[in-house]
Every structure is written in C-alpha cells, then in structure tokens.
C-alpha positions as CSV (number, residue, x, y, z in Angstrom):
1,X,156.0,79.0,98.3
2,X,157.1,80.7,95.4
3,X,159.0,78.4,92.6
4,X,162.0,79.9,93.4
5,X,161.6,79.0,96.9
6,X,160.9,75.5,95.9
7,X,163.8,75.3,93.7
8,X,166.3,76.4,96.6
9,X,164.4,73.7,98.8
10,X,165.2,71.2,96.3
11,X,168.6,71.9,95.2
12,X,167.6,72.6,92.1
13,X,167.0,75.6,89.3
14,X,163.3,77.3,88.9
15,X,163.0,75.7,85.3
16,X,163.2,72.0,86.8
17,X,160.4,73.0,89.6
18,X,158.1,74.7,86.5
19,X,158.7,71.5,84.6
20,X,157.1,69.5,87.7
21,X,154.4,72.3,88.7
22,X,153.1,71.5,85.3
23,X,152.5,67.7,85.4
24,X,151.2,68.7,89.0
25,X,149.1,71.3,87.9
26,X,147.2,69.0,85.4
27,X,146.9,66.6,87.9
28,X,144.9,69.2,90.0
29,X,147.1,68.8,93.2
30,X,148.5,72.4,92.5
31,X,147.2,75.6,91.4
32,X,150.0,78.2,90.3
33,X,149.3,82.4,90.8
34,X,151.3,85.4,89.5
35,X,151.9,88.2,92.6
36,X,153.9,90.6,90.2
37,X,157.4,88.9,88.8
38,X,156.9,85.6,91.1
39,X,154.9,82.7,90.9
40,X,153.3,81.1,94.2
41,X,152.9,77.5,93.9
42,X,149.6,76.8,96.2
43,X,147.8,73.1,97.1
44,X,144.5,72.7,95.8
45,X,142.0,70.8,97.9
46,X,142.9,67.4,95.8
47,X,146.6,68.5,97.0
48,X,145.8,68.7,100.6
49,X,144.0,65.2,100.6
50,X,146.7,63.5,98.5
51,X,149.3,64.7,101.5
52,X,146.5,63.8,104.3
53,X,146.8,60.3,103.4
54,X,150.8,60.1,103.9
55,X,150.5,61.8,106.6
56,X,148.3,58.9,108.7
C-alpha cells in the first residue's frame, strides 16, 4: 500500500502514517520504496513473521 492508502485506512493524514513507517522501518518490519511521487510501504520478511504469529 502506498502511505496515502494507509492513511485513508486509518483515518488519518499521511504525516501520522510516515511518523509510524519510521519507528517501523528501524524495527525492520517495513521497508519503504519511492514509485515516482508515492511511497509504497512493503513488509519485510521480519514483518511477515511478526503478523504470522497473530495470525495462529
């Protein structure tokens, strides 16, 4: 999803979502990547294993 995409899922504005992307990101559970003026917010492997044990 992109962060704007996130940030209409949430009920929020963009800048909140970046603000958590960033605590994520250094946690390794996300990874971020510019496609031209958007930002896709993507699951790293940590990410996917974090969500795999809530999801038991």
């Amino acid at each position: 999803m992109t962060t704007g995409q996130l940030a209409t899922l949430a009920g929020t504005v963009p800048s909140a979502i970046a603000y958590h992307c960033d605590r994520l990101e250094a946690a390794g559970v996300i990874r971020r990547e510019r496609g031209g003026r958007e930002v896709w917010i993507l699951r790293t492997p940590r990410g996917h294993e974090i969500i795999g044990l809530f999801s038991r």
